[in-house]
C-alpha positions as CSV (number, residue, x, y, z in Angstrom):
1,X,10.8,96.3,-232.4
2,X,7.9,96.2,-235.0
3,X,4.5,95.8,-233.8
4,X,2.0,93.5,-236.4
5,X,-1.5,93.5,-236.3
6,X,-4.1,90.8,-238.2
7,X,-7.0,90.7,-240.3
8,X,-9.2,93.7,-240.6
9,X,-9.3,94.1,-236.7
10,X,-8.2,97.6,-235.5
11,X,-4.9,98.4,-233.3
12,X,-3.4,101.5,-232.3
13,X,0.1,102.1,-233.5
14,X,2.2,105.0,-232.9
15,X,3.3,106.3,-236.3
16,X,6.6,109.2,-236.3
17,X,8.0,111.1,-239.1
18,X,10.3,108.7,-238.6
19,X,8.1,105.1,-239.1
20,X,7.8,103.1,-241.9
21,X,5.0,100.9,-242.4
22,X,4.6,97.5,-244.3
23,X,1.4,95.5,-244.9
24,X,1.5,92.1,-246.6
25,X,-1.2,91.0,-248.5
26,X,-3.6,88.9,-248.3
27,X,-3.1,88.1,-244.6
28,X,-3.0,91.7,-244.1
29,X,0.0,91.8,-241.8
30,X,1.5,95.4,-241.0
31,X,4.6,95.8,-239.1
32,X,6.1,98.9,-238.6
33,X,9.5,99.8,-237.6
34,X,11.5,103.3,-237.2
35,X,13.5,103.6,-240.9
36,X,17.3,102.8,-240.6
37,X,16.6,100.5,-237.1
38,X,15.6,97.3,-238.8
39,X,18.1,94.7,-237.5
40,X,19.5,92.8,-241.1
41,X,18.6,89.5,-240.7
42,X,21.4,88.1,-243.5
43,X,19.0,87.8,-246.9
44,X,18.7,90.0,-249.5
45,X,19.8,93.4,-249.1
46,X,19.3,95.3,-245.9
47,X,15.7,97.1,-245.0
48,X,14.7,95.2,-248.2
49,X,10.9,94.1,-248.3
50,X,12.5,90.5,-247.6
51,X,14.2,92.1,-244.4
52,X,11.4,93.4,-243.2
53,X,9.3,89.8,-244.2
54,X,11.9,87.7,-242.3
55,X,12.7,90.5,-239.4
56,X,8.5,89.9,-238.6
57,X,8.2,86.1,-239.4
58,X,6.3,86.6,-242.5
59,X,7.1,83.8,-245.2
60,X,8.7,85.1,-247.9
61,X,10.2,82.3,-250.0
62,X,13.7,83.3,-251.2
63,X,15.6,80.5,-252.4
64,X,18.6,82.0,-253.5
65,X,18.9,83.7,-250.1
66,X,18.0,86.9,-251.3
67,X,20.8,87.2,-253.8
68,X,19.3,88.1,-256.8
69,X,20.0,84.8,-258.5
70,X,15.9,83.5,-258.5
71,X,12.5,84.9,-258.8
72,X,11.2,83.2,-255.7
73,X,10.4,86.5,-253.3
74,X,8.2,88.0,-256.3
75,X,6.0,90.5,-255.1
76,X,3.5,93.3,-256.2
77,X,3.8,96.7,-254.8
78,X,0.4,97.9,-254.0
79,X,1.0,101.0,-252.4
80,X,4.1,103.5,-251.5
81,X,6.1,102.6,-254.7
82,X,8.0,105.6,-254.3
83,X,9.2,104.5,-251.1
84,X,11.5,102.2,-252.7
85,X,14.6,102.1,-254.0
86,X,14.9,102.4,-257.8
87,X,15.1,98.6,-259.4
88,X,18.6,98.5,-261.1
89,X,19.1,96.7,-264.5
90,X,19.8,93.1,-262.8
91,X,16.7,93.2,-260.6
92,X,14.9,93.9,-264.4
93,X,16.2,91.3,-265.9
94,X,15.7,88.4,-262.9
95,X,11.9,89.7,-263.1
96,X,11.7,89.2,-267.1
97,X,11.6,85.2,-265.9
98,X,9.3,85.9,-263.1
99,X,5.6,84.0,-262.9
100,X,2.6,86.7,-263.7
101,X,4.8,89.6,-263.9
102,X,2.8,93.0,-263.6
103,X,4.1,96.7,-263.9
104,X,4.4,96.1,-260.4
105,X,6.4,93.6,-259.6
106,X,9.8,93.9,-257.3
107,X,12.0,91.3,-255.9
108,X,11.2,91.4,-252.5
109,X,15.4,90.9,-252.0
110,X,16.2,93.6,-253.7
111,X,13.2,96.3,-253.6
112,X,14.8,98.5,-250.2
113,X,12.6,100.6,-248.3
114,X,14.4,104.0,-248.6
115,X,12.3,106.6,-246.5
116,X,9.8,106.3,-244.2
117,X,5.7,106.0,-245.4
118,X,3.6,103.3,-246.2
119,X,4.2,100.3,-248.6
120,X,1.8,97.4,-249.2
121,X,2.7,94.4,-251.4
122,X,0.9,91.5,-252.2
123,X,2.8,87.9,-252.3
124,X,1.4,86.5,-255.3
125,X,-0.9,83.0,-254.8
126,X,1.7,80.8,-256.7
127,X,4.5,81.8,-254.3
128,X,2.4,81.8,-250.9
129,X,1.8,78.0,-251.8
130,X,5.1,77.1,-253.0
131,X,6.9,74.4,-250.6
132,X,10.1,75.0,-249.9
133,X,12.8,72.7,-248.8
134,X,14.2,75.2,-246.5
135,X,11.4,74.9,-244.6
């Protein structure tokens, strides 16, 4: 099971060869998890950044349920870009309607974490207070 930690306090995790690492910004949640273990929890695609979000209870809107069909899960990749999957042509084009789009931006439904390392991504002010009628 991941283990999280909060804020800029200071917790001892065991890290493998195996472990990948997620922080979400700005509450500064990390989980970590061993790479290929992460149960799917049924949105987006599986080990997605969404995955991981919903696997840990971190909000992570996704009104489309992770299907590729809105721009709701948004997110910025900070750090340990190259530990995700490639983004394909429809991911692209989803983003060219997304809010404050950056170089970095990714879907978090669609942006899979493919081998272990770090990733941090940043959930982008507009979508951390957007009220969702799932919820």
């Amino acid at each position: 099971m991941a283990e999280e930690t909060k804020g800029s306090g200071t917790a001892t995790m065991e890290t493998g060869e195996n472990t990948v690492e997620v922080t979400f910004l700005p509450d500064a949640k990390t989980v970590q998890f061993e790479n290929g273990k992460l149960p799917y929890k049924d949105h987006g695609k599986e080990q997605s950044l969404l995955d991981v979000a919903l696997n840990n209870g971190i909000r992570l809107d996704h009104a489309c349920g992770g299907n590729c069909a809105c721009t709701t899960c948004h997110i910025w990749v900070k750090e340990g870009a190259e530990n995700l999957s490639e983004m394909d042509d429809d991911e692209a084009d989803r983003l060219d309607m997304a809010a404050d789009l950056q170089l970095n931006s990714r879907l978090g439904c669609q942006a899979v974490i493919t081998k272990p390392g770090r990733v941090v991504v940043e959930v982008p002010a507009w979508n951390r207070n957007y009220v969702s009628e799932e919820h």
